[in-house]
C-alpha positions as CSV (number, residue, x, y, z in Angstrom):
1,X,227.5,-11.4,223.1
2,X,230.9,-12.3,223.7
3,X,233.0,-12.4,220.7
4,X,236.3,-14.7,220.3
5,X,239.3,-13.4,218.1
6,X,241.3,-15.6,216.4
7,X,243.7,-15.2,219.0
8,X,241.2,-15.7,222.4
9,X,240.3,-19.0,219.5
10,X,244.2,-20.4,219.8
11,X,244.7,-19.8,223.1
12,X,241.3,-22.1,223.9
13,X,242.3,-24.9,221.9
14,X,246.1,-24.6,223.0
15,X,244.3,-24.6,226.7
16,X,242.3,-27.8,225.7
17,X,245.0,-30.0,224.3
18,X,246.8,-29.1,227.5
19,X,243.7,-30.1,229.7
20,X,243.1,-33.3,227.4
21,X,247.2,-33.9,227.7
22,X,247.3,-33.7,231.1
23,X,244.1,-35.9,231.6
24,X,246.0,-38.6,229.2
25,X,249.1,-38.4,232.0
26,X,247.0,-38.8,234.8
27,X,245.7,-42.0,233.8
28,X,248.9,-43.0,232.0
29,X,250.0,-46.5,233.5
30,X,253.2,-46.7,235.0
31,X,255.9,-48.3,232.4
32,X,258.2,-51.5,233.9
33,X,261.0,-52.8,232.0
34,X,262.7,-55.7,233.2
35,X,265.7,-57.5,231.5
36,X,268.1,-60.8,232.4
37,X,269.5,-64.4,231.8
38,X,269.1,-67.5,232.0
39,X,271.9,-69.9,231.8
40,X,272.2,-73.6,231.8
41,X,275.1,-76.4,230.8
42,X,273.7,-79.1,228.8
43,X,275.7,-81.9,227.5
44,X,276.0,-83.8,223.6
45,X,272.6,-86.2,224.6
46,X,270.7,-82.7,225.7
47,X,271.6,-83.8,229.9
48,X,271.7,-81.0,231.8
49,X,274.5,-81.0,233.7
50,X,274.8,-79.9,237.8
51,X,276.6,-77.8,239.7
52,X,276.7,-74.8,237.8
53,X,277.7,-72.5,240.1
54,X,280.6,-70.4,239.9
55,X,281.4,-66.9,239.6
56,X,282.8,-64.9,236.9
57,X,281.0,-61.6,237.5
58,X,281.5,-61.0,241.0
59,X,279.1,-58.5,242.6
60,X,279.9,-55.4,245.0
61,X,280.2,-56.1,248.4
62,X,277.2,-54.1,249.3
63,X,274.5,-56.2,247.6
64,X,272.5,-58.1,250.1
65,X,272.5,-62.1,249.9
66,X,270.9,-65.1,251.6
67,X,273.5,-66.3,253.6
68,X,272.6,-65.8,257.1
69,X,269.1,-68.0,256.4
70,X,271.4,-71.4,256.4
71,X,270.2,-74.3,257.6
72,X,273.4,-76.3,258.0
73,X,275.0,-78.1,260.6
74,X,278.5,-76.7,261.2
75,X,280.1,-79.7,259.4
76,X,278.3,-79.0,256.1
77,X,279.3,-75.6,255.4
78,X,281.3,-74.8,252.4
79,X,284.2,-72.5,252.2
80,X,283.2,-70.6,249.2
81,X,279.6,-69.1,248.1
82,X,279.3,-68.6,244.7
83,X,276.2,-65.9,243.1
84,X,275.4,-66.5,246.7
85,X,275.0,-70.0,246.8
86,X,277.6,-72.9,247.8
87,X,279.8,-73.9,245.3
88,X,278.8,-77.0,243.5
89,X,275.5,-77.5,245.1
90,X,274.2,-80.8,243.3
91,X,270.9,-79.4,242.4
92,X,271.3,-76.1,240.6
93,X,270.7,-76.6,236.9
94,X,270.2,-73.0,235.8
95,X,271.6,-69.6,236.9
96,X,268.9,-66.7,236.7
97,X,271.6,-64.1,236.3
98,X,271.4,-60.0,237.0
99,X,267.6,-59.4,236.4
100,X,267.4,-55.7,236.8
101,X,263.8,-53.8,236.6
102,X,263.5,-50.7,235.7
103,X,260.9,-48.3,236.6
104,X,259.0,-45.0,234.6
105,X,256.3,-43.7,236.4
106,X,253.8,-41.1,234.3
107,X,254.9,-37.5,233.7
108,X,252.1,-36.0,235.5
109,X,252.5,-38.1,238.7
110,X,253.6,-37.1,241.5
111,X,256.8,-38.5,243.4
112,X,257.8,-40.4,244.6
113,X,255.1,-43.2,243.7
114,X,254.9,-45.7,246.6
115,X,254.5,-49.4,245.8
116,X,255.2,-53.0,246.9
117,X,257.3,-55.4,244.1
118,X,257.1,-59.1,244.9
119,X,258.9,-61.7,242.8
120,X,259.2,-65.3,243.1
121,X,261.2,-68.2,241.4
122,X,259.5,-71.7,241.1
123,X,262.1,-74.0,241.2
124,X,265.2,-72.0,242.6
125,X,266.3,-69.3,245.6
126,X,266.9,-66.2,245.4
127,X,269.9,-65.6,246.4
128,X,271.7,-62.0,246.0
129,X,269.6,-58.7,245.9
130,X,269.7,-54.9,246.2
131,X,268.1,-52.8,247.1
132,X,267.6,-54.7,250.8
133,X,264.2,-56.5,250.6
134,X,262.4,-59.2,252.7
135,X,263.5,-63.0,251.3
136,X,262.7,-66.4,251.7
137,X,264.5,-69.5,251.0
138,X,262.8,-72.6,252.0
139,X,265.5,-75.7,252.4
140,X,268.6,-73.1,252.5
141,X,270.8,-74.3,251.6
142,X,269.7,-78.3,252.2
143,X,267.2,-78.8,250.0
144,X,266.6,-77.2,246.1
145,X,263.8,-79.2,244.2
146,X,261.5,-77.8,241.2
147,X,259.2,-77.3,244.0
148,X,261.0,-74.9,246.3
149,X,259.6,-71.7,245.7
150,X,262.2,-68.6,246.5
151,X,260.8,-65.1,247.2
152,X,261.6,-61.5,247.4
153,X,259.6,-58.5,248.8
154,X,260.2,-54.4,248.5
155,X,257.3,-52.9,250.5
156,X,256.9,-49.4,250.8
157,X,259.2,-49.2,247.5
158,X,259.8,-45.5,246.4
159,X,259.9,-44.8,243.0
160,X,261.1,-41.6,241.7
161,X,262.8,-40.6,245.0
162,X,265.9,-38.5,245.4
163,X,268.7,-40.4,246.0
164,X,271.8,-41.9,244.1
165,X,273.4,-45.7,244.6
166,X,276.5,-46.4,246.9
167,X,279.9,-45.9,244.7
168,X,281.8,-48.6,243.0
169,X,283.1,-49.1,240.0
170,X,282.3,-52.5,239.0
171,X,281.1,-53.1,235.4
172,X,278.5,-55.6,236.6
173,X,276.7,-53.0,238.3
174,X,277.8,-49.3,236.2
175,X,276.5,-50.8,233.1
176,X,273.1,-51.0,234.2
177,X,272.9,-47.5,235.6
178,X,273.2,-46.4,232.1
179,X,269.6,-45.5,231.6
180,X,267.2,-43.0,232.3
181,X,265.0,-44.8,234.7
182,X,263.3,-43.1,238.0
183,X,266.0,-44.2,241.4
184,X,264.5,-46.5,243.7
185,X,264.5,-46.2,247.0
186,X,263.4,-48.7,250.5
187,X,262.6,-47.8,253.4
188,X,265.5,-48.2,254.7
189,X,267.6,-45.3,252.7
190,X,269.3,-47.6,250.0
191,X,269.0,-46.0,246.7
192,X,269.4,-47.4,242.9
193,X,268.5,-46.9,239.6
194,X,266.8,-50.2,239.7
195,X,265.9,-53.2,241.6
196,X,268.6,-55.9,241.3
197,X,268.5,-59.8,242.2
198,X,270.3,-62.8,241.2
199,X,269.4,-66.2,241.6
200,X,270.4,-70.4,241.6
201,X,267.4,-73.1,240.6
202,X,266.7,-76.5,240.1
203,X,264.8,-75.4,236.5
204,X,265.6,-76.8,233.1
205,X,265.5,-75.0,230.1
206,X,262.8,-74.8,227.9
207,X,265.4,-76.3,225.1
208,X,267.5,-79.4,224.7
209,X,270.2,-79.1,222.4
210,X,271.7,-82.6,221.3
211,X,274.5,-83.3,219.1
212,X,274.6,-86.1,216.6
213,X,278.6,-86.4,215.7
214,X,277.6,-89.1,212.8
215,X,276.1,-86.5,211.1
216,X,277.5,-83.5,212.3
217,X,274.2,-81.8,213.5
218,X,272.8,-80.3,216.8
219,X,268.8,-80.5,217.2
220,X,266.6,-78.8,219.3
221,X,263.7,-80.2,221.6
222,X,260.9,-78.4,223.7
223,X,261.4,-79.2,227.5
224,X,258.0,-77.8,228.0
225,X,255.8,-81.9,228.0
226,X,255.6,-81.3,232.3
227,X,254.1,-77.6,231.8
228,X,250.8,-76.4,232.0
229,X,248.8,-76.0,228.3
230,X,248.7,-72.2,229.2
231,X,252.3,-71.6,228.4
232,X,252.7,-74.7,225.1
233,X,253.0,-74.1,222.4
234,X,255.7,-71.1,223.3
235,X,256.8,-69.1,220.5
236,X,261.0,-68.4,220.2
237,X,261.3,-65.7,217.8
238,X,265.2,-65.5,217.9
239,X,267.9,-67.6,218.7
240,X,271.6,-67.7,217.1
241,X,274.5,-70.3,218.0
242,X,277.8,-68.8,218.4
243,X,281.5,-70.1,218.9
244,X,284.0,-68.4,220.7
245,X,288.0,-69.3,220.6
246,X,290.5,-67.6,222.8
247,X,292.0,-65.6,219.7
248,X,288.9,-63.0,219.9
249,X,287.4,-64.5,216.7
250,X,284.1,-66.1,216.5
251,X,281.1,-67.3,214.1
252,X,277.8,-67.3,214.2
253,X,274.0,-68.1,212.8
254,X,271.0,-66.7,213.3
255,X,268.3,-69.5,213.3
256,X,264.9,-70.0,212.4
257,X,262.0,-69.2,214.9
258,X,260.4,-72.2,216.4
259,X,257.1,-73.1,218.5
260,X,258.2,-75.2,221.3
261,X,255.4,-77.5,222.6
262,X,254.5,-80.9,224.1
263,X,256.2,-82.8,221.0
264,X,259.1,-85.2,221.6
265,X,260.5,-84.6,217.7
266,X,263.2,-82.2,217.3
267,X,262.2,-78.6,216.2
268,X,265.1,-77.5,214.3
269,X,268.3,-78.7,213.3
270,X,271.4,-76.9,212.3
271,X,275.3,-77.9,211.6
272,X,277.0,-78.4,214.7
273,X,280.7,-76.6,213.8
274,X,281.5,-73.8,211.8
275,X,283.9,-73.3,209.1
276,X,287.7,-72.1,209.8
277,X,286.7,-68.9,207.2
278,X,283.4,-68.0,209.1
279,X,285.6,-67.1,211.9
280,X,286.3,-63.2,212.4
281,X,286.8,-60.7,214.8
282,X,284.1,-59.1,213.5
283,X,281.9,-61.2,214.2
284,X,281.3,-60.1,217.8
285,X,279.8,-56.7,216.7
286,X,277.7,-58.3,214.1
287,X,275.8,-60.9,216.5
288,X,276.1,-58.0,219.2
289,X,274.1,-55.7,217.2
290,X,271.6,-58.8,216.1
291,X,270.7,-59.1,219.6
292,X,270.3,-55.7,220.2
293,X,267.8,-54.9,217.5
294,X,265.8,-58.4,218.7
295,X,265.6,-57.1,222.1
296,X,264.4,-54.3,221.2
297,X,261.6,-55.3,218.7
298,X,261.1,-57.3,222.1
299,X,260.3,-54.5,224.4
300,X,263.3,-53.3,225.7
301,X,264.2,-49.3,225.3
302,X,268.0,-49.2,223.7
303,X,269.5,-47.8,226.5
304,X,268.1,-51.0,228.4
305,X,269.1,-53.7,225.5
306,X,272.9,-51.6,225.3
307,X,272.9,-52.1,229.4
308,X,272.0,-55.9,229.1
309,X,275.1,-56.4,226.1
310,X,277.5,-54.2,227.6
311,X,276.6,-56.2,231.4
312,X,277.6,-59.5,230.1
313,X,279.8,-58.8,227.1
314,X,282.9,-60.6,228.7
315,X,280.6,-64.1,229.3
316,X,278.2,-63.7,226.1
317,X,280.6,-62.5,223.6
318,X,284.5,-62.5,225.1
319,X,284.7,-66.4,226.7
320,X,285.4,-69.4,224.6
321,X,283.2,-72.0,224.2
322,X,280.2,-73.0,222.1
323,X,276.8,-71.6,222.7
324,X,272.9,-71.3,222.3
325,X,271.1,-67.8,222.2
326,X,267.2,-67.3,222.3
327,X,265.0,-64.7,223.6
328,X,262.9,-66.7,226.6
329,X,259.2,-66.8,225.5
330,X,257.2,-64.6,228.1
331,X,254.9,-67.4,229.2
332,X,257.9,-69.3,230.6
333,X,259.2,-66.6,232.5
334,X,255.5,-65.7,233.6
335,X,255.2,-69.2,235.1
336,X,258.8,-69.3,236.4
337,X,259.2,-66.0,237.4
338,X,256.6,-64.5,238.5
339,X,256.2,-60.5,239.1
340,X,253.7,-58.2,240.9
341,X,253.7,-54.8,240.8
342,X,251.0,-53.2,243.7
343,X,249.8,-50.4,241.5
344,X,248.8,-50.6,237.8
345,X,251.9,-50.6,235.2
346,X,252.6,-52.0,232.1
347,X,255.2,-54.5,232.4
348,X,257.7,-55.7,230.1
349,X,260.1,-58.7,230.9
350,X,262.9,-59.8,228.0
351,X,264.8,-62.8,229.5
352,X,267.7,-63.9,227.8
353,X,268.2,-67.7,227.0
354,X,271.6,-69.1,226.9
355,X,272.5,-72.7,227.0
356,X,276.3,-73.6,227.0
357,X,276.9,-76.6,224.9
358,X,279.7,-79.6,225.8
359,X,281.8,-79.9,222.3
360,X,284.8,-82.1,221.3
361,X,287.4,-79.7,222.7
362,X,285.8,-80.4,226.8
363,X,285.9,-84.2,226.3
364,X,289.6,-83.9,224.9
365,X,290.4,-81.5,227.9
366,X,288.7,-83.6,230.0
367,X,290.8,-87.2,229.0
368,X,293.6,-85.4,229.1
369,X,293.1,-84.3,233.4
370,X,291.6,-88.2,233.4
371,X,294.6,-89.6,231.9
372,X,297.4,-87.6,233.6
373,X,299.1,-87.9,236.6
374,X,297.7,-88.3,239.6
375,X,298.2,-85.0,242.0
376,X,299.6,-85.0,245.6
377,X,298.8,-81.7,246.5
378,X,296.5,-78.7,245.3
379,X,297.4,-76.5,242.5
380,X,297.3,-73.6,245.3
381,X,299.0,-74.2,248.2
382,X,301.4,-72.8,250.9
383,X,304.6,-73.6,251.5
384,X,307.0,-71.8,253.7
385,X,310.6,-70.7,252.2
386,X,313.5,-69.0,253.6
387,X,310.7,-68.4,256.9
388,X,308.3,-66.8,254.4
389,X,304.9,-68.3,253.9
390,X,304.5,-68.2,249.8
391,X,301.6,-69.7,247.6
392,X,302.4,-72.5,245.5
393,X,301.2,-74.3,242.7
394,X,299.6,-74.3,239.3
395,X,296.9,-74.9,237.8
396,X,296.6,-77.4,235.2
397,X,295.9,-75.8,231.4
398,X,293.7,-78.6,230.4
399,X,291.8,-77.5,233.8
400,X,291.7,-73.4,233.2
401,X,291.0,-74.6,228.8
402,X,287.2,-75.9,230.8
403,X,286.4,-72.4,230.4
404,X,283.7,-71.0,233.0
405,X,282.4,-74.1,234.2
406,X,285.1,-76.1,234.3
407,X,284.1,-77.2,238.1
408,X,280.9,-78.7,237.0
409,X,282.3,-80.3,234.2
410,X,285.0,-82.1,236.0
411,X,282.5,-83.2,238.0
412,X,280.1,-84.7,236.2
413,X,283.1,-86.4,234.1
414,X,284.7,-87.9,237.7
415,X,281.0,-89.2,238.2
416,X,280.7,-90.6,234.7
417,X,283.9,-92.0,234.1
418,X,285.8,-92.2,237.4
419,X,289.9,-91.9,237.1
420,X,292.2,-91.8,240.1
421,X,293.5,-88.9,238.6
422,X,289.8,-86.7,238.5
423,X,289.0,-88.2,241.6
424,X,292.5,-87.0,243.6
425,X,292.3,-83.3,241.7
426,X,288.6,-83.2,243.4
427,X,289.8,-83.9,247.1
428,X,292.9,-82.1,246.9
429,X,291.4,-78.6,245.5
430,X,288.0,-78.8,247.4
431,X,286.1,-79.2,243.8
432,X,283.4,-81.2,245.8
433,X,283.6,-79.4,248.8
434,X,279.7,-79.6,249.4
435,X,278.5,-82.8,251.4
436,X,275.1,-83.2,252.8
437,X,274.6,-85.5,255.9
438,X,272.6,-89.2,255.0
């Protein structure tokens, strides 16, 4: 008979936890994290406003992009791209900015783990990528309705290979490398810590924010009466308004939590200004570290929420202007952005909502350019003196005071109320420069 000392005892049970432990990890699911924005421009009646797109957050030059899939004659092409797309392309309403997905496979696997990622945005292109992966862009760039349906395909996607990204230094793209997440590699050799894309659409927001200057308020509607009963009533569990001024101070609330259905009635309301003494430097920490613990009780690792904050600290947190924060219910980006994963994994999506808001100070800045002079040349232009070519021009502060979208605003005010003035700084600087054919 064989007889088991306590030590032959714990070195069997040792042996089985390890057996049942390594069982676990075989089976374990492999973890995706995914994080990014959504940004719109909505005006004081809750209008979305067009043309969004410009570029504060330019990427490296080896990211991939959609360029060479236009569909334009020669005489329609734009001078400048902006997030990939042409600048001021009538039709894009929201900007899905810097969605990165991270990948963790299980600790017993074995790399690297092969797989196919396929995403897809109802309503928009995709327009800028990395690593390089198989796209389409229906209507490129001629057409962008709520039913043009962009795509993007890694096949053959190694996860867990060895391998490091290309070099650069911009902050757009370091900040997200700061996490511990399994490199990515294609088939072709590029290598990242993550799969990167950026996108343009013709999608509004699943809030309205309108002001009421009688009373001082801003009030918030579902945009959600089109969308399937699946994804109404959506829950938003945090959102804040915040105002930035150009001195680095700024003030904020967190607001309630709201259920956004089919309803027409305003969900919440909340006072539309703050007071000169809520205003502190401070501040920016304060609302940075709210949003930080809310992604986090959201899904998101910290590593992965600090990466999101530090990636868009100059636009969330360091521009001037008034604005809406909310974590994206995950229905809504299910339905808009949708994501398949070839191989079982547990996936975890926080999207950032953020809704710039028109305010007093853009209609001022905006009658002001209206009401001025009317320009005979651009603000940027060359002239030659003493036989050398030299750039010219300024341009106006009312103009550069727009803040970030300054272009679209301009815009929409030269189609709304039409000055000789708006209408000549258009033309002259190329504002408009995008013209499809009737």
């Amino acid at each position: 008979m064989l007889v088991l000392t306590s030590a032959m005892r714990l070195y069997c049970l040792l042996l089985l936890c390890l057996c049942e432990a390594s069982a676990f990890a075989a089976t374990e699911k492999l973890v995706v994290h995914e994080w990014g924005t959504f940004t719109s421009l909505q005006d004081e009646k809750g209008r979305t406003l067009r043309g969004i797109n410009s570029e504060d957050e330019p990427l490296p030059k080896f990211t991939h992009d959609i360029d060479h899939l236009l569909v334009l004659r020669k005489n329609q092409l734009p001078p400048s791209f902006y997030q990939g797309a042409p600048q001021s392309l009538p039709p894009i309403v929201m900007r899905l900015e810097t969605p990165v997905i991270y990948f963790y496979p299980p600790k017993m696997s074995k790399l690297p783990l092969v797989l196919d990622v396929n995403v897809a945005f109802r309503g928009g292109w995709l327009t800028q990528y990395y690593p390089d992966a198989a796209v389409e862009a229906p209507g490129a760039f001629k057409e962008l309705t709520p039913a043009t349906v962009g795509k993007l395909s890694w096949h053959g996607l190694k996860v867990g290979a060895t391998g490091v990204g290309p070099e650069t230094a911009e902050h757009v793209w370091t900040a997200p490398r700061a996490v511990k997440a399994s490199p990515v590699m294609t088939t072709n050799g590029e290598c990242e810590k993550f799969l990167f894309y950026r996108g343009v659409g013709s999608v509004e927001a699943p809030l309205r924010v309108v002001r009421d200057e009688s009373k001082h308020q801003l009030s918030l509607f579902g945009q959600l009466q089109n969308w399937p009963r699946s994804i109404t009533p959506a829950q938003v569990s945090h959102l804040w308004l915040a105002s930035f001024r150009a001195d680095g101070s700024s003030a904020f609330r967190k607001l309630a939590s709201i259920s956004v259905g089919n309803d027409t009635k305003a969900f919440l309301s909340t006072p539309a200004t703050f007071r000169d003494e809520q205003y502190h430097p401070a501040n920016m920490e304060a609302l940075r570290a709210e949003m930080h613990t809310a992604l986090i009780e959201e899904g998101l690792f910290g590593e992965e929420a600090d990466a999101l904050l530090k990636t868009w600290e100059l636009s969330y947190f360091k521009s001037m202007g008034l604005r809406l924060f909310y974590l994206v219910p995950r229905p809504w980006t299910e339905q808009v952005l949708p994501l398949e994963i070839s191989v079982p994994a547990e996936i975890n999506r926080v999207m950032v909502g953020r809704i710039e808001l028109v305010t007093p100070e853009h209609r001022k800045l905006l009658r002001e350019l209206a009401d001025g002079p009317v320009p005979h040349e651009p603000w940027a232009h060359c002239q030659v003196i003493d036989g050398k070519p030299m750039i010219k021009g300024v341009m106006p502060a009312s103009y550069r005071a727009l803040g970030r979208f300054r272009n679209a605003l301009l815009l929409d005010e030269l189609q709304q109320r039409p000055t000789a003035a708006l209408r000549s700084l258009a033309l002259l600087n190329s504002l408009d420069n995008y013209r499809v054919e009737e």
